[in-house]
N, C-alpha and C positions, 0 to 999 in steps of 0.2 A: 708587223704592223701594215696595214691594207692602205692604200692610198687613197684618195677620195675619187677618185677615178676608177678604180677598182671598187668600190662599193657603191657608186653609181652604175655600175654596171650587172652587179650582185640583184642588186634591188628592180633593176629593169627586167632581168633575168625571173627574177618570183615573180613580182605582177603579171608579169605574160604566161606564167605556168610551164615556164621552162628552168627552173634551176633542180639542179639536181640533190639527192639528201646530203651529199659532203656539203653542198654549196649552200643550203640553209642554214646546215649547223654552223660554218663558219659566218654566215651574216649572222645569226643568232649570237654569237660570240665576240662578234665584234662592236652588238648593241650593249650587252653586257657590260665588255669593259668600258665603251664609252658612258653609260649611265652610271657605273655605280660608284665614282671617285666624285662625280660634277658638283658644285655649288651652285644650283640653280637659282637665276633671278626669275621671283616670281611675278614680280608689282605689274600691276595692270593685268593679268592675263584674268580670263572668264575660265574658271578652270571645270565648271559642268561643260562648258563646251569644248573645252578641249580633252575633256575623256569619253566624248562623244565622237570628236573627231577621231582620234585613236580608238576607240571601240568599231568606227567604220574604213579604219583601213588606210587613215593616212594624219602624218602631223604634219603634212606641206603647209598648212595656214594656221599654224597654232600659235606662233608667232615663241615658238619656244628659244631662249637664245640661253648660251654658259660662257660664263670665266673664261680666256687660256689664262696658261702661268705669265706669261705677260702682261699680262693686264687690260689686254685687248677684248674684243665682242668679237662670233662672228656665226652666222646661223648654222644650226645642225641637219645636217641633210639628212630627212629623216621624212620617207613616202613609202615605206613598205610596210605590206598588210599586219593588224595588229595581230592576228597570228603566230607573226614568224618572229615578233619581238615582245612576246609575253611576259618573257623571264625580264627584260630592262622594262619595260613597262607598268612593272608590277614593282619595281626599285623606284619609279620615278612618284606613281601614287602615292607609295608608302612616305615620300620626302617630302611632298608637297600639301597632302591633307591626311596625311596619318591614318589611310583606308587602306590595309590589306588587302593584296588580292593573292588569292589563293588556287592552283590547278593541280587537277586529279586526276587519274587514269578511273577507270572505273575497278579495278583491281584495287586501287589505295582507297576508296572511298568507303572503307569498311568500316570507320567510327562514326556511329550511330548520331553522335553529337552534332558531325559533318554532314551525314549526310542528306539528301533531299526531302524531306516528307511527303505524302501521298496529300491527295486535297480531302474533304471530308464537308460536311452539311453546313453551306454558308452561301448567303443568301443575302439581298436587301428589297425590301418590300415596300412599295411607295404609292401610298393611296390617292386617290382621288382628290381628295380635301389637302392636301399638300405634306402629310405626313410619312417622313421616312424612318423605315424599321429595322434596324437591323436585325434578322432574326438569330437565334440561339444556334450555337453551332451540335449542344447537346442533344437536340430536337432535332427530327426526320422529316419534318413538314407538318404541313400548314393549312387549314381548314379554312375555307372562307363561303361565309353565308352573309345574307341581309343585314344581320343585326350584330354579328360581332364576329372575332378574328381569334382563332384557338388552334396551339398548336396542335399536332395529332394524338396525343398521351389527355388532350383537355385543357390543358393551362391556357387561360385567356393571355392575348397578346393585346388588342387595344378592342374598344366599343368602333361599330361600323357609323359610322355620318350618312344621311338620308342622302346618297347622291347618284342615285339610279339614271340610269343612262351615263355614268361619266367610267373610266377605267381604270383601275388598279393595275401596278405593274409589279414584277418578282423579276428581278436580274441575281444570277450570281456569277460572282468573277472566277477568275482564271480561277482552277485548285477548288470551285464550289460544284456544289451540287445542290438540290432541293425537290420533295414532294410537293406537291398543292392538291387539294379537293377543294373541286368550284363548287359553283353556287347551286348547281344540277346535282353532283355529287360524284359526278368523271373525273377521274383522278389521271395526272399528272408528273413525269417526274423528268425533271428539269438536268439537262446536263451541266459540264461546264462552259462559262463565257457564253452566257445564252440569256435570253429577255423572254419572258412570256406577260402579255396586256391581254386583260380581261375586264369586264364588267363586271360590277359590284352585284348586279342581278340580268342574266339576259332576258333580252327582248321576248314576247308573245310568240316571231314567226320564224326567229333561227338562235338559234347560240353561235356566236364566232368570237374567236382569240385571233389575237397576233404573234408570231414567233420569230421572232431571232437565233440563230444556234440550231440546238438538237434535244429535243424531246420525246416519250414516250405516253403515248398514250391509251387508256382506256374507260372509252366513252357510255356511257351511261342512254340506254334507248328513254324518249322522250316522245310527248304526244303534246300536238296541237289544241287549242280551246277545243274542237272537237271531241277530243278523245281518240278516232280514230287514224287520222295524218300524223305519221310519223316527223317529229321538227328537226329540222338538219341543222348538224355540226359541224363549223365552218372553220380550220385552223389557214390563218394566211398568210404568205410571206412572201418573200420579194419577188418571188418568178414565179410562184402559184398559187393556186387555191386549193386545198383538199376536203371533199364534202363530203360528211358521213352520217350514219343514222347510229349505230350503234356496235364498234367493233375497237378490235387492240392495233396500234400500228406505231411506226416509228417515221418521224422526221428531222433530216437535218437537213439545216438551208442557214451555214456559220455563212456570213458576207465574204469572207475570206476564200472561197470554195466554189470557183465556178459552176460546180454541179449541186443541183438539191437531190436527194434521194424522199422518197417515201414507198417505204416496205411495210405488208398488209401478214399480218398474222392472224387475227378473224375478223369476218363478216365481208364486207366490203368498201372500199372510197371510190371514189368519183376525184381523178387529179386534173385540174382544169389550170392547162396553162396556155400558152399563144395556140392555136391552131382544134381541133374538136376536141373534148373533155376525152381521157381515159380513163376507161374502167380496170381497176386491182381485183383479184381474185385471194384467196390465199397464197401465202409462198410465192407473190411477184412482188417486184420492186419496180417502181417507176425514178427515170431518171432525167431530170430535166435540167438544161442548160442553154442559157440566153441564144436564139436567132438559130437553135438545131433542132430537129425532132424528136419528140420525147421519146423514149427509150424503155422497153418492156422488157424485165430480165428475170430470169428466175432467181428467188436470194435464199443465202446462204441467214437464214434466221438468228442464229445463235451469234455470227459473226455480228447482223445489225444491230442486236441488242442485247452486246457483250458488255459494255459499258453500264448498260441499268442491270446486268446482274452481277457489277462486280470483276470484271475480266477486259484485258486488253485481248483480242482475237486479232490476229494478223494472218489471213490465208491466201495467199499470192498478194500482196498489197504492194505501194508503190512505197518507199520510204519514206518520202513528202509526207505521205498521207499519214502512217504511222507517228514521225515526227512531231507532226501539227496537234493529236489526238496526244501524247504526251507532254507537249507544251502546255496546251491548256489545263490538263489536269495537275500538271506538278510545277504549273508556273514560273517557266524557265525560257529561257528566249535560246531557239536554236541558232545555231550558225554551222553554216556549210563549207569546210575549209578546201573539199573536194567535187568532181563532179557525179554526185554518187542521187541527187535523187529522183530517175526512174528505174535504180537498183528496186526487187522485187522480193519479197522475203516471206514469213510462213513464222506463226508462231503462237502462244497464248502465256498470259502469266496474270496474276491479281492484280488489278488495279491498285492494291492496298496497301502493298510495297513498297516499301522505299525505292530512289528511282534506280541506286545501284543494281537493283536486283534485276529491273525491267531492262537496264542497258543491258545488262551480263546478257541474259536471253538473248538479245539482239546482237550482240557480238559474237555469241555461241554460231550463230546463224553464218557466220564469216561474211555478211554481203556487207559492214563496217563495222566501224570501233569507234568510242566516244575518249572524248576529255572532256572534265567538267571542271569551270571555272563558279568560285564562290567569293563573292565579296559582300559587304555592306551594300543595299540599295536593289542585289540584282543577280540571280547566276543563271549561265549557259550552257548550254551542251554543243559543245564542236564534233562534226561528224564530219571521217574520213575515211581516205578506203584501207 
């Protein structure tokens, strides 16, 4: 039996990232036997917020107090990351709201029942007139013109309201994806955790959207009342503007993601962000990031617009990056139990896979290893070296 002075010292020892693996399993073992005999008093406590607390890494303010066999109170020293005390923390859930939590290697995750699902075509569509849609997750996208709103196969979705000049919005959440055909007839295909705003009809002298996330585009050539002046297409997001006449390109600018990329696969853009507009060619990527100079690169194609065909492509990538591109898609919140991410790795697998399959790849790679936790409300992927 450890004394409380010795597992205050256990526990100062992990926070600081100096204990060692004997020295975990024994703080691990010792949360164990402290949780799983207790008769915990609940009354008063906020218990969303105290599995918030313990999902960030400490119960110092949880106000959690137990029984002795005495009959006495007295609080449980209890500050080390939820982590290293998954196994009694997963005893104490179970006692207190009858929420299982459940952790996997990615080796055990092999019942289909368990494991993570891929995302697939889902969508919310929010018109101008104040109606929101949730679209069909059995449908591929989504057609919008003047006078009414039809997914791509035909099936009408709602009649369109006279509301020229105001914007329609298409968001899909973490795990969605979505096509659009605008009112031109440039079609659109929407990643995850991404907002695209357009007009219900554009204007005479340009087309322009708004983007959030990561999109792919390809733009439809357009002419002015003239006939002869080509009208430009204006996609805009937080740190740029990208102007086009009529070509294929790719943009992400997630908020989360200090850098925008926009990669030109035909024709040309015009990226105009702080300082004079750059010109893409094909096969460059522009890279723009707050208060530096944009950045002309040549891109690896297939890797930027792995995602709209279907593939995770990771060729020298940083983990983060990887990571963050998995979370959204299979909506799962990471967590980092090591210091592994500007680890650099190399790889490709279907996006359409269960997420076992896409860890495995990433573990094959030996730059780290997952555990995945699964409960009611919420699962993670912990990644260590």
């Amino acid at each position: 039996m450890m004394t409380e002075r010795e597992v205050k010292l256990l526990l100062a020892k992990y926070n600081s990232g100096h204990a060692t693996s004997q020295e975990k399993n024994l703080l691990e073992m010792w949360y164990y036997n402290e949780f799983k005999n207790r008769d915990f008093d609940t009354e008063g406590l906020d218990l969303d917020n105290l599995k918030s607390e313990i999902w960030h890494g400490t119960l110092q303010k949880s106000r959690l107090i137990h029984r002795k066999s005495t009959g006495g109170y007295r609080r449980l020293y209890a500050v080390a990351a939820a982590t290293v005390v998954l196994v009694s923390v997963s005893i104490y859930l179970y006692h207190i709201s009858g929420t299982r939590v459940n952790r996997y290697t990615v080796a055990e995750l092999t019942d289909p029942a368990v494991d993570i699902k891929p995302g697939g075509n889902r969508a919310t569509l929010t018109l101008a007139d104040g109606r929101v849609i949730d679209l069909r997750d059995d449908k591929k996208g989504v057609i919008i013109n003047t006078s009414s709103l039809t997914y791509n196969d035909g099936t009408e979705i709602a009649k369109s309201e006279d509301t020229r000049g105001a914007n329609h919005t298409i968001t899909t959440p973490k795990g969605g994806q979505y096509r659009i055909v605008l009112p031109d007839g440039s079609r659109v295909w929407l990643n995850a955790a991404s907002t695209l705003k357009y007009p219900s009809q554009f204007d005479s002298k340009e087309r322009s959207v708004e983007l959030i996330g990561e999109a792919y585009f390809e733009i439809e050539k357009s002419k002015l009342a003239d006939g002869k002046t080509a009208k430009p297409f204006i996609v805009k997001s937080e740190t740029q503007n990208v102007e086009v006449l009529g070509t294929h390109f790719n943009i992400n600018a997630y908020a989360d993601d200090p850098l925008t990329t926009t990669t030109l696969l035909e024709g040309s853009v015009n990226v105009l962000s702080t300082g004079r507009p750059t010109m893409l060619i094909p096969g460059q990527q522009s890279v723009v990031q707050s208060g530096v100079k944009t950045k002309i690169l040549s891109a690896d194609i297939d890797k930027a617009i792995g995602w709209k065909n279907g593939e995770f492509i990771f060729y020298n990538e940083r983990i983060e990056k990887v990571m963050k591109d998995i979370a959204r898609w299979y909506d799962v919140e990471v967590i980092y139990q090591d210091d592994v991410k500007d680890k650099m790795m190399w790889g490709s697998v279907s996006k359409f896979e269960n997420i076992s399959k896409v860890l495995k790849m990433i573990e094959l790679t030996g730059v780290v290893r997952f555990d995945i936790q699964i409960q009611e409300g919420g699962r993670r992927v912990y990644v260590m070296n």
